[in-house]
RODO-2510 file (C-alpha; in nm, 4 decimals, decimal comma):
residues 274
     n   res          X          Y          Z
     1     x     5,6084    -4,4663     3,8019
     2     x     5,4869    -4,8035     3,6450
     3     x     5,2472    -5,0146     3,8744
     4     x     5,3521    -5,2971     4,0277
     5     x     5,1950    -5,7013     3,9095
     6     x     4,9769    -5,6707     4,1969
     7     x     4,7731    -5,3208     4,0952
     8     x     4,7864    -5,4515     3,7442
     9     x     4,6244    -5,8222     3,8783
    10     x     4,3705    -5,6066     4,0751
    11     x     4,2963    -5,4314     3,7606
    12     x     4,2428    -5,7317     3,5891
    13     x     4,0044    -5,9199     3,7920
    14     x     3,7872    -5,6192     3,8936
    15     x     3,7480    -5,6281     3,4460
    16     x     3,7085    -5,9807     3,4471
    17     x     3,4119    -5,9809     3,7218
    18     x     3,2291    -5,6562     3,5360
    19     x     3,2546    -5,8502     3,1694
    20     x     3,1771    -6,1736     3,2987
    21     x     2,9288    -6,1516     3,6045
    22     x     2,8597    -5,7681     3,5682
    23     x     2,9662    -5,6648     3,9241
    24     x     3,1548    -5,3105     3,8967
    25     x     3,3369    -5,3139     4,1267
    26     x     3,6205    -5,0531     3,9234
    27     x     3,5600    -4,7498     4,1110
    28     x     3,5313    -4,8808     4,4646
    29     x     3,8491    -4,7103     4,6583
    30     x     4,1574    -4,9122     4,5480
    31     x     4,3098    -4,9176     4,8490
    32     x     3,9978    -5,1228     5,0629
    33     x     3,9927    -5,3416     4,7625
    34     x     4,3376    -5,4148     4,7601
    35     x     4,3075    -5,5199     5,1787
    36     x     4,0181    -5,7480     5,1094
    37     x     4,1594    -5,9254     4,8291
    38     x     4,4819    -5,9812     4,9897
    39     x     4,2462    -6,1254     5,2873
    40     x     4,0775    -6,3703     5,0220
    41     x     4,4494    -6,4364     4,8973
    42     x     4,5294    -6,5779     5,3019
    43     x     4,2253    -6,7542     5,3110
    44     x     4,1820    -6,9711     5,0300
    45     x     4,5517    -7,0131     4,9899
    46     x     4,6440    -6,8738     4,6710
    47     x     4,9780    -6,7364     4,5263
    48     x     4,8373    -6,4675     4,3414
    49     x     4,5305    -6,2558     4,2441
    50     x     4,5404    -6,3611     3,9730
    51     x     4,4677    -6,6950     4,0915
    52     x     4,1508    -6,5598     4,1855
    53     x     4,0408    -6,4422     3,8833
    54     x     4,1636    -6,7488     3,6909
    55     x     3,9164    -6,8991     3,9799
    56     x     3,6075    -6,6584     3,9741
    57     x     3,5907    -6,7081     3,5600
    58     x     3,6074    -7,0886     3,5798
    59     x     3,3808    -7,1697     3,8633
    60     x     3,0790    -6,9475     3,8576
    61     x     3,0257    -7,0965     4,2373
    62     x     3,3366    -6,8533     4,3374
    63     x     3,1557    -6,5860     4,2589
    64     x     2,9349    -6,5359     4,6191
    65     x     3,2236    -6,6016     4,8346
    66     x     3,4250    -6,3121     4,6590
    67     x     3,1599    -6,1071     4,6959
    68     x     3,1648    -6,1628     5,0423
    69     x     3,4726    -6,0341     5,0912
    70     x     3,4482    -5,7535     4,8124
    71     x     3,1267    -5,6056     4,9805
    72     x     3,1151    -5,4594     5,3308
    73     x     2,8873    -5,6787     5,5976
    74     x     2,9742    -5,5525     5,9208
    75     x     2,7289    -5,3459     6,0737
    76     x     2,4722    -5,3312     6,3777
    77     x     2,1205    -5,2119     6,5010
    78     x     2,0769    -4,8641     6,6066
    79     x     2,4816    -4,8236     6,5142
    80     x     2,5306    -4,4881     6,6139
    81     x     2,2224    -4,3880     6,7902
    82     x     2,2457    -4,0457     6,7981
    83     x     2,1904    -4,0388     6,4532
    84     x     1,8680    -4,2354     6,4931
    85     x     1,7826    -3,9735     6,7789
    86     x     1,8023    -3,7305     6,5239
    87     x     1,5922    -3,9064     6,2519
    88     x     1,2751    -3,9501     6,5345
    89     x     1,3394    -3,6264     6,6404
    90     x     1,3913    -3,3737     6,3544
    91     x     1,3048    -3,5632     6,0821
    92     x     1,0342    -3,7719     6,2046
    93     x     0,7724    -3,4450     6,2417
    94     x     0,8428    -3,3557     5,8540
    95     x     0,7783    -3,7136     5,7697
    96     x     0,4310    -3,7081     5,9599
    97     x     0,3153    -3,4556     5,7043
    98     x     0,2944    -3,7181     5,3909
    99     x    -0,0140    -3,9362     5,3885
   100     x     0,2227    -4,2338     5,2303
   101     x     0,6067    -4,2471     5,2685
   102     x     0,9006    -4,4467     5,0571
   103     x     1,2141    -4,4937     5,2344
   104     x     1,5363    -4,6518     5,0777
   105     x     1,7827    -4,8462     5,2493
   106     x     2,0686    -4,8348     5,0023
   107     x     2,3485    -5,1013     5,0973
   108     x     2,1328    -5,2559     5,3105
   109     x     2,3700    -5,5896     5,3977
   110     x     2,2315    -5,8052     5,5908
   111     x     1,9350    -5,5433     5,7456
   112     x     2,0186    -5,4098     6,0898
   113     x     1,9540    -5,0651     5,9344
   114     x     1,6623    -5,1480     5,7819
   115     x     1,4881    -5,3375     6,1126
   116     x     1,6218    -5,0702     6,3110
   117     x     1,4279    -4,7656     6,0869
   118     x     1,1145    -5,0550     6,0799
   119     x     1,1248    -5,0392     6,4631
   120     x     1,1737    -4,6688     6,4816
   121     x     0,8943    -4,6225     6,2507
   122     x     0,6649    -4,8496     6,4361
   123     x     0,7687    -4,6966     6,7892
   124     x     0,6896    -4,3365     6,5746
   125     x     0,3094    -4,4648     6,4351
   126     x     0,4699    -4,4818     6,0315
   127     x     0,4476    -4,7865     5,9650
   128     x     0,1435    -4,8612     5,8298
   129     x     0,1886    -4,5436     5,5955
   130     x     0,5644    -4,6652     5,4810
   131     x     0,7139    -4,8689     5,2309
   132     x     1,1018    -4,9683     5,2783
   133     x     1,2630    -5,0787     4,9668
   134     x     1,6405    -5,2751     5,1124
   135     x     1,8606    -5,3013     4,8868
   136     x     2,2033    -5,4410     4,7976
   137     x     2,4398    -5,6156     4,5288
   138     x     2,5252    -5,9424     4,7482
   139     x     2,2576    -6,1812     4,7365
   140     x     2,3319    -6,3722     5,0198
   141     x     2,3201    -6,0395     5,2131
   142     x     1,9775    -6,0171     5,1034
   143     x     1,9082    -6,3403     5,1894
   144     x     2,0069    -6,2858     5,5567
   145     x     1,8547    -5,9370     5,5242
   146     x     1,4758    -6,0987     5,4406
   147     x     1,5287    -6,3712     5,7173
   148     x     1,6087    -6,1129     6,0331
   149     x     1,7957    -6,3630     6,2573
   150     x     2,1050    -6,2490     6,3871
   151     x     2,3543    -6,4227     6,6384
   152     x     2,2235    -6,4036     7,0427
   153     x     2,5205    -6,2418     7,1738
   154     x     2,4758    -5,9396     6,9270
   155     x     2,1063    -5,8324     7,1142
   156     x     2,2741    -5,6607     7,4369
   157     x     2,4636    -5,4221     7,1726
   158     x     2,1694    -5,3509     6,9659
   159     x     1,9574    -5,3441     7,2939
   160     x     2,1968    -5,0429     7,4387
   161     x     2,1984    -4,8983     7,0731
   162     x     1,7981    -4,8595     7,0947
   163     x     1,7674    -4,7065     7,4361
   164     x     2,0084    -4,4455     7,3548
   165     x     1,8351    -4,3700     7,0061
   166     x     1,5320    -4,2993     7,2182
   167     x     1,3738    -4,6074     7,1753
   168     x     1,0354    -4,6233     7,3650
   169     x     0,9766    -5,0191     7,4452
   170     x     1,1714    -5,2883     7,4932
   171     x     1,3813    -5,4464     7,2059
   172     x     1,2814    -5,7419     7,3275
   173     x     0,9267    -5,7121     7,2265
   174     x     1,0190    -5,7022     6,8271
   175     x     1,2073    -6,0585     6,8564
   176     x     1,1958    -6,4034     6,9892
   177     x     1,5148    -6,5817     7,1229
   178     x     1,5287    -6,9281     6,9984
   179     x     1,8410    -7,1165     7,1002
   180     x     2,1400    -6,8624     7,0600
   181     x     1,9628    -6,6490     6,7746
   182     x     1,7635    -6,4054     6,7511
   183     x     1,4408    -6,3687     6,4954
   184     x     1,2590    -6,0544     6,4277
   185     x     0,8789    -6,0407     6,3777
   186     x     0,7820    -6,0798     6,0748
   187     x     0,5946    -5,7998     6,0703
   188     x     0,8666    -5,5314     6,0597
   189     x     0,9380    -5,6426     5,7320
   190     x     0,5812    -5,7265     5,6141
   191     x     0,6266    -5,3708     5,4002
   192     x     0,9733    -5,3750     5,2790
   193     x     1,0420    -5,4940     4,9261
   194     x     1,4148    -5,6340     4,9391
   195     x     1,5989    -5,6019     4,5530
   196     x     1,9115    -5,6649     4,4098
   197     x     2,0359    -5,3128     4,3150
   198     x     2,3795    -5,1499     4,2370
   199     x     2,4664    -4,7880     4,2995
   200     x     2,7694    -4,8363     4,0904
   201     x     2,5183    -4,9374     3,7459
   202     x     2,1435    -4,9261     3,8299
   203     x     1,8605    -4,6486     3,7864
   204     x     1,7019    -4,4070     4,0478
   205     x     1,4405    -4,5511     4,3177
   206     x     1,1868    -4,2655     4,2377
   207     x     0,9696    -4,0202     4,4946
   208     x     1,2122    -4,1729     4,8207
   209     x     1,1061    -3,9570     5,1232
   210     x     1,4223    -4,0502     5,3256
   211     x     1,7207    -4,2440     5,1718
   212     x     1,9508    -4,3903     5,4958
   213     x     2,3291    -4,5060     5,3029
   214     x     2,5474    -4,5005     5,6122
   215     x     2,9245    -4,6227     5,5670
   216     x     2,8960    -4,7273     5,1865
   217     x     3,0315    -4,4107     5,0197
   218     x     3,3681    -4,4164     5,1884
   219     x     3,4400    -4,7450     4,9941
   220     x     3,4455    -4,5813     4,6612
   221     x     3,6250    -4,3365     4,4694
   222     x     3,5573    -3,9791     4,3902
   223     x     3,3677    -4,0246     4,0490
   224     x     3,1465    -4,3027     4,1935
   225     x     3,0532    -4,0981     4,5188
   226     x     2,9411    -3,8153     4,2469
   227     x     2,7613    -4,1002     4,0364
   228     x     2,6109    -4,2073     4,3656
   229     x     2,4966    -3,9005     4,5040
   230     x     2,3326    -3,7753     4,1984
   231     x     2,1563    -4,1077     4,1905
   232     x     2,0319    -4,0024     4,5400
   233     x     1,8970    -3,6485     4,4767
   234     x     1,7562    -3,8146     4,1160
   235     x     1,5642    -4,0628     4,3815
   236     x     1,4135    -3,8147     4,6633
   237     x     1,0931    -3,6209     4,6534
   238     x     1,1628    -3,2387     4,7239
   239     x     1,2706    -3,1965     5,0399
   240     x     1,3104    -3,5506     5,1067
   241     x     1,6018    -3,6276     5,3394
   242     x     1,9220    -3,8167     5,3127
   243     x     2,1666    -3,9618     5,5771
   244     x     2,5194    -4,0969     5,5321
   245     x     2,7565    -4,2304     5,7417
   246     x     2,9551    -4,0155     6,0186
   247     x     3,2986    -4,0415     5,8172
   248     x     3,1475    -3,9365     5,5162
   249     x     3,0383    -3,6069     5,3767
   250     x     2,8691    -3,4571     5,0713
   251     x     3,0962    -3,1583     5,1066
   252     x     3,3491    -3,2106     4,8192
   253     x     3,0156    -3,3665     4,5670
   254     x     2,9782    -3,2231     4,2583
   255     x     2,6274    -3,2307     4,3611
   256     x     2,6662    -3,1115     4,6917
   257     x     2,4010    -2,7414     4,5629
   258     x     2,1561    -3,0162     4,5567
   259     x     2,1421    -3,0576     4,9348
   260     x     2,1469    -2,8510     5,2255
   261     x     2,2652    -2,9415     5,6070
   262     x     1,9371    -3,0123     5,8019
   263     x     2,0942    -3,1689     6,1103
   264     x     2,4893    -3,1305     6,0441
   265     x     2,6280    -3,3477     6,2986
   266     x     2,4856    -3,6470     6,2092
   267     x     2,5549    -3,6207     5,7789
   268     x     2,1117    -3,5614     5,7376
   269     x     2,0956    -3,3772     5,4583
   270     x     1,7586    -3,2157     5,3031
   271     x     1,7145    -3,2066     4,8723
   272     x     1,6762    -2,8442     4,8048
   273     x     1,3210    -2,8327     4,7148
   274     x     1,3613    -2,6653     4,3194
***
């Protein structure tokens, strides 16, 4: 069955923004691509994708918006708090046992995970012994990420999110409202280092004790989830621990013999230690 203008356009400008900006974005899952683009298409009013990529290779200033709808940015603080239960409670005591600790926020967007494992670690007595490295491929993500103010009416979620993770103070005591946002201290991020990184082209992050990647590996396709995972185990310390999203498993990895289940209902996994 030949594929249809469309898939072929699709084809065409995921090439175009790998040759020309070197964003590889070829083996994200076709079909979330396809939705997103076709979201862009509404928005700015185009006929056709390839439009867009007539667009993107003629105005480099097209670039960040289409990024913004290429890459994922919807996420929260504490989202899913059992699994940051789990991290203070099982993984936590391991953690205590390193006199220095690395942890990697992979697809970091704009850093509720990363200020809610910087809260967790404070509330736990790590932070003064940890170094977060936040990472993503949008820049203005990053941006956001490094400045920690998010919209006022998002705090009573994240709020609810932290008790029920087991949070031990007030959220309120890591932020000051100003207007209708919300800034957090400076201080949880006084020892993160925030990079541009892809897990579709880039190197390991060497000697990670805990790598947190939650609801990035369902957007890509099989080969780049075994690309990605590898990159993982290449990046932890022996028995360092990972944690993925609740959708998404390591199960069907060709590297899945590199981890074992350490707490199974919340996707923590544990590098086999050889």
């Amino acid at each position: 069955m030949s594929e249809s203008v469309e898939d072929i356009e699709i084809q065409l400008l995921l090439d175009a923004v790998y040759r020309h900006y070197h964003y590889d974005f070829r083996h994200y899952a076709r079909a979330s691509i396809k939705r997103r683009l076709l979201q862009a298409l509404a928005q700015w009013g185009y006929e056709s994708i390839s439009e867009i990529q007539s667009a993107v290779l003629h105005d480099e200033t097209i670039l960040p918006q289409l990024l913004n709808f290429l890459t994922v940015q919807v996420s929260e603080m504490f989202r899913d708090p059992s699994y940051f239960r789990a991290l203070r409670e099982k993984v936590v005591p391991h953690l205590r046992t390193y006199p220095s600790l690395k942890v990697w926020i992979a697809g970091c967007s704009q850093g509720e995970e990363l200020y809610s494992l910087a809260i967790l670690f404070a509330e736990e007595g790590l932070a003064e012994r940890t170094m977060f490295y936040a990472t993503d491929i949008n820049p203005a993500a990053l941006k956001a990420a490094q400045a920690g103010v998010y919209p006022l009416d998002r705090i009573r979620l994240f709020t609810e999110n932290h008790q029920a993770s087991g949070g031990q103070n007030s959220l309120s005591e890591y932020y000051t409202a100003n207007y209708d946002r919300a800034v957090f201290d400076r201080s949880l991020r006084e020892r993160t280092v925030f990079s541009d990184h892809s897990l579709v082209t880039d190197a390991a992050f060497g000697e990670m004790h805990l790598i947190s990647c939650r609801n990035v590996l369902i957007y890509f396709d099989r080969e780049l989830q075994d690309r990605v995972v590898r990159l993982f185990s290449d990046s932890l310390t022996r028995g360092g621990f990972l944690g993925i999203g609740s959708k998404e498993t390591l199960r069907f990895s060709a590297h899945a013999d590199r981890f074992t289940d350490f707490v199974r209902a919340e996707k923590i996994y544990r590098r086999i230690s050889r």
